[in-house]
Residue frames as qw, qx, qy, qz and C-alpha x, y, z in Angstrom:
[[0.366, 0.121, -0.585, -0.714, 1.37, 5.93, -4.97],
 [0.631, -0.135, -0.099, -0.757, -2.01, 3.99, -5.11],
 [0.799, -0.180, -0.471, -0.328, -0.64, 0.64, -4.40],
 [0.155, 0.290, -0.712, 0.621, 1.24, 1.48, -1.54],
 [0.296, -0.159, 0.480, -0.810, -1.96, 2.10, 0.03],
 [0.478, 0.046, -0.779, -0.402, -4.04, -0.92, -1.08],
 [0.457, -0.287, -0.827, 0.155, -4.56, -2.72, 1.89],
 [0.062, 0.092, 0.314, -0.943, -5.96, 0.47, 3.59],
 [0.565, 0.048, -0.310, -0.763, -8.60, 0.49, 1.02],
 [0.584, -0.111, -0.798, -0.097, -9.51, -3.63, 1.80],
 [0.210, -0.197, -0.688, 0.666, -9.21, -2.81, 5.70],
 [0.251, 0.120, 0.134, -0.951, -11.69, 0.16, 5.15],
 [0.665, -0.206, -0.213, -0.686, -14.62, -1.07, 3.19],
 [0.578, -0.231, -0.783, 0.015, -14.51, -4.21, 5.44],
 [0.174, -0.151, -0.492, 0.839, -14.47, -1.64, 8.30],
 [0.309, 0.480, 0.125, -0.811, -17.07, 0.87, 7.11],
 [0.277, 0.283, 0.812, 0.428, -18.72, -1.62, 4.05],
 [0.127, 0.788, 0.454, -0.397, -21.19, 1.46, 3.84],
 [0.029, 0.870, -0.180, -0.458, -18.40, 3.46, 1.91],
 [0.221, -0.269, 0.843, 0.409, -17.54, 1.09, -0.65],
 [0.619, 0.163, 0.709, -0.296, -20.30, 0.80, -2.81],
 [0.330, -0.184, 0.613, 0.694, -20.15, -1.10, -5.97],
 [0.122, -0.108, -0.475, -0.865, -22.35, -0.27, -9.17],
 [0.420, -0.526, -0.561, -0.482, -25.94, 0.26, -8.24],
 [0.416, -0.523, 0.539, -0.513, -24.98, 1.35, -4.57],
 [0.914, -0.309, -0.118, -0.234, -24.83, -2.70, -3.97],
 [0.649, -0.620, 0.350, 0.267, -21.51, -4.31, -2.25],
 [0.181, 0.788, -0.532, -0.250, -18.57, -4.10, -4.08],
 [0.951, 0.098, -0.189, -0.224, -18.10, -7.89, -5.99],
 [0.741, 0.409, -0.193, 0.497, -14.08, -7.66, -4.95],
 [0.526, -0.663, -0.188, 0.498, -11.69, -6.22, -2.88],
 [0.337, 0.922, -0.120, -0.150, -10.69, -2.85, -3.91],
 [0.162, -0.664, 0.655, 0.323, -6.63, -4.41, -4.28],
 [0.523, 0.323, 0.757, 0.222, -8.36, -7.07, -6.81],
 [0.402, 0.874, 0.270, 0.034, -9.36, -4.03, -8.98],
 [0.381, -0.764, 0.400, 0.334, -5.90, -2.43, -8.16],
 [0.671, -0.256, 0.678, 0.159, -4.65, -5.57, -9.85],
 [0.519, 0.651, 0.535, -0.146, -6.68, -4.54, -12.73],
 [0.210, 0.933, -0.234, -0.173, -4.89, -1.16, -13.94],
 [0.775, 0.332, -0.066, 0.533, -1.99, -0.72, -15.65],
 [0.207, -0.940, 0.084, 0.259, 0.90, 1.72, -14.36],
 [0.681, 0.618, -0.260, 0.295, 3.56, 2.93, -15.96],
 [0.821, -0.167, -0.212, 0.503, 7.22, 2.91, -14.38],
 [0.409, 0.642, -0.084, 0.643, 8.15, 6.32, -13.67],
 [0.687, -0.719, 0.102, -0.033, 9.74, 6.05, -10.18],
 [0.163, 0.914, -0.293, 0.228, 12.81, 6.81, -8.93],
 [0.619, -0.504, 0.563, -0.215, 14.15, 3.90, -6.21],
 [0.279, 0.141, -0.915, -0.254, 14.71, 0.34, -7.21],
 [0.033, 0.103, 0.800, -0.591, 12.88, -0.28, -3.99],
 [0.492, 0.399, 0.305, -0.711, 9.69, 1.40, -5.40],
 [0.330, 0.369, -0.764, -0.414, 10.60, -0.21, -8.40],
 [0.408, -0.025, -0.910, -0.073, 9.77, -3.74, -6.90],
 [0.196, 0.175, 0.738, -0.621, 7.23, -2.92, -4.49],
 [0.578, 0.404, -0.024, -0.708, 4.90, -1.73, -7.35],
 [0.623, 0.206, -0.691, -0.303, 5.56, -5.51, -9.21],
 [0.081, -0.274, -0.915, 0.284, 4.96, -7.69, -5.57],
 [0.306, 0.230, 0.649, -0.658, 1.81, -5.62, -5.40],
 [0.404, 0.474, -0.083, -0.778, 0.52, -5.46, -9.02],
 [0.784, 0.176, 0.497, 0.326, 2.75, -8.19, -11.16],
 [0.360, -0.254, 0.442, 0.781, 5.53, -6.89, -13.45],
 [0.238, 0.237, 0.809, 0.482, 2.85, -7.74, -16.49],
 [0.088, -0.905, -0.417, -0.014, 0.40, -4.43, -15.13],
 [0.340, -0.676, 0.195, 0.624, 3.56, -2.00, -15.59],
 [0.821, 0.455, 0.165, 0.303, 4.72, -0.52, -18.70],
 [0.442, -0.046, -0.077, 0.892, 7.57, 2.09, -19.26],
 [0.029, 0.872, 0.482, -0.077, 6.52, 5.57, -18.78],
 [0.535, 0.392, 0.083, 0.744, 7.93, 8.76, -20.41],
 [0.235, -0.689, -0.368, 0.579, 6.29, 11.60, -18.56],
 [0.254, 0.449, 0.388, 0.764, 6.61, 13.47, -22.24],
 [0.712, 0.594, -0.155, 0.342, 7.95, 16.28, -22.34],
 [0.340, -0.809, 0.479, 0.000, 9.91, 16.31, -19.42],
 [0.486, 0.660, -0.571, -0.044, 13.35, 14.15, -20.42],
 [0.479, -0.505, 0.665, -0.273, 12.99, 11.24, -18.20],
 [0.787, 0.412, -0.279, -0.364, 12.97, 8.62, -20.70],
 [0.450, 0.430, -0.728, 0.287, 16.38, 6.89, -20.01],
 [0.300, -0.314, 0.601, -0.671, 15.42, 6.76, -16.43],
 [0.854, 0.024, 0.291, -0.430, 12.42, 4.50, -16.41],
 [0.793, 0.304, -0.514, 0.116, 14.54, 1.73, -19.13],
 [0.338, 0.478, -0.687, 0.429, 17.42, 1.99, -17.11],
 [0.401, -0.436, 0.445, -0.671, 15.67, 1.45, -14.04],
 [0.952, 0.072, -0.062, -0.291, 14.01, -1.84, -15.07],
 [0.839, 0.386, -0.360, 0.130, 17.52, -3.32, -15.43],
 [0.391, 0.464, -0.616, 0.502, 18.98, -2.38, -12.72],
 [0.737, -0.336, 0.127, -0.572, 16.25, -3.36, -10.43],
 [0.222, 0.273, -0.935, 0.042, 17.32, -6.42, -8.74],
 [0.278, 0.049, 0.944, -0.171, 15.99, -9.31, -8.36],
 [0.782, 0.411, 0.080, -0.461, 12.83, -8.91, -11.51],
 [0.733, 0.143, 0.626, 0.224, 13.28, -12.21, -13.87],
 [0.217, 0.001, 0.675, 0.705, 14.19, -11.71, -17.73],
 [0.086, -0.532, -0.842, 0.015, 10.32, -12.48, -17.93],
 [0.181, -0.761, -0.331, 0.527, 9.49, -9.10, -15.86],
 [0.133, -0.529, 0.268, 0.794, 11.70, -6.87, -17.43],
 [0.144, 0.135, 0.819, 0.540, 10.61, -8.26, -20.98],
 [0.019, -0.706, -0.705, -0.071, 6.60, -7.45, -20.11],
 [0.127, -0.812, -0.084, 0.563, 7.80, -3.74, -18.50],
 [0.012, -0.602, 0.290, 0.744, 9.74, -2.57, -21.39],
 [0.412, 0.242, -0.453, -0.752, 7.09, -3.40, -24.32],
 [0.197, -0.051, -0.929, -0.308, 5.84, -6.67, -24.05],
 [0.086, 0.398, 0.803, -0.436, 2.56, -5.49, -22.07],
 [0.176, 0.553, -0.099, -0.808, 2.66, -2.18, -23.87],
 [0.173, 0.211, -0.788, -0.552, 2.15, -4.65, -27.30],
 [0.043, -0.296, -0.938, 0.175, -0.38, -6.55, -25.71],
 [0.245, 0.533, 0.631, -0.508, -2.42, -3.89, -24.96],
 [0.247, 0.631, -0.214, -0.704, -1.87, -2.80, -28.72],
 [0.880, 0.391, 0.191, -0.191, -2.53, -5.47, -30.34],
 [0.357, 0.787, -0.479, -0.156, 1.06, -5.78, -31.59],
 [0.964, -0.250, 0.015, 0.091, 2.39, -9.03, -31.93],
 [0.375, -0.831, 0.395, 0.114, 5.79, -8.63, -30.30]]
């Protein structure tokens, strides 16, 4: 997935700064894994391992749950947050709604 490959994208436009250009064809103000850093993803992976590689490269607080409606993987993406070792109370709290509220305006 997209931030596995992050530091490709930083290595490249510093390699080839021709192919990175930001709005008006001038340089790009950021590294593309500072805009990475930007999105949100949702959680719908399958490892623990991928589990916590996507929160050291993003932060827990740019994840929410994801359902993949209507295929039936719902349980999967909760359950996964919790049984992910080593994420804080904190983490798990922002993945399973407390970003999703944020970006809805919902006080939690």
């Amino acid at each position: 997935y997209l931030p596995s490959y992050a530091g490709r994208s930083d290595q490249g436009c510093l390699t080839f700064p021709n192919r990175c250009p930001g709005p008006k064809d001038g340089p790009l103000k950021k590294k593309p894994t500072e805009y990475l850093k930007q999105l949100y993803y949702d959680n719908i992976m399958f490892t623990p391992e991928a589990m916590r590689h996507l929160v050291a490269e993003v932060g827990a607080g740019q994840i929410v749950v994801g359902t993949d409606f209507p295929y039936p993987w719902t349980k999967t993406a909760v359950d996964l947050v919790l049984a992910t070792p080593g994420l804080s109370d904190a983490e798990r709290a922002a993945m399973l709604g407390g970003t999703a509220a944020k970006l809805l305006g919902i006080n939690a």
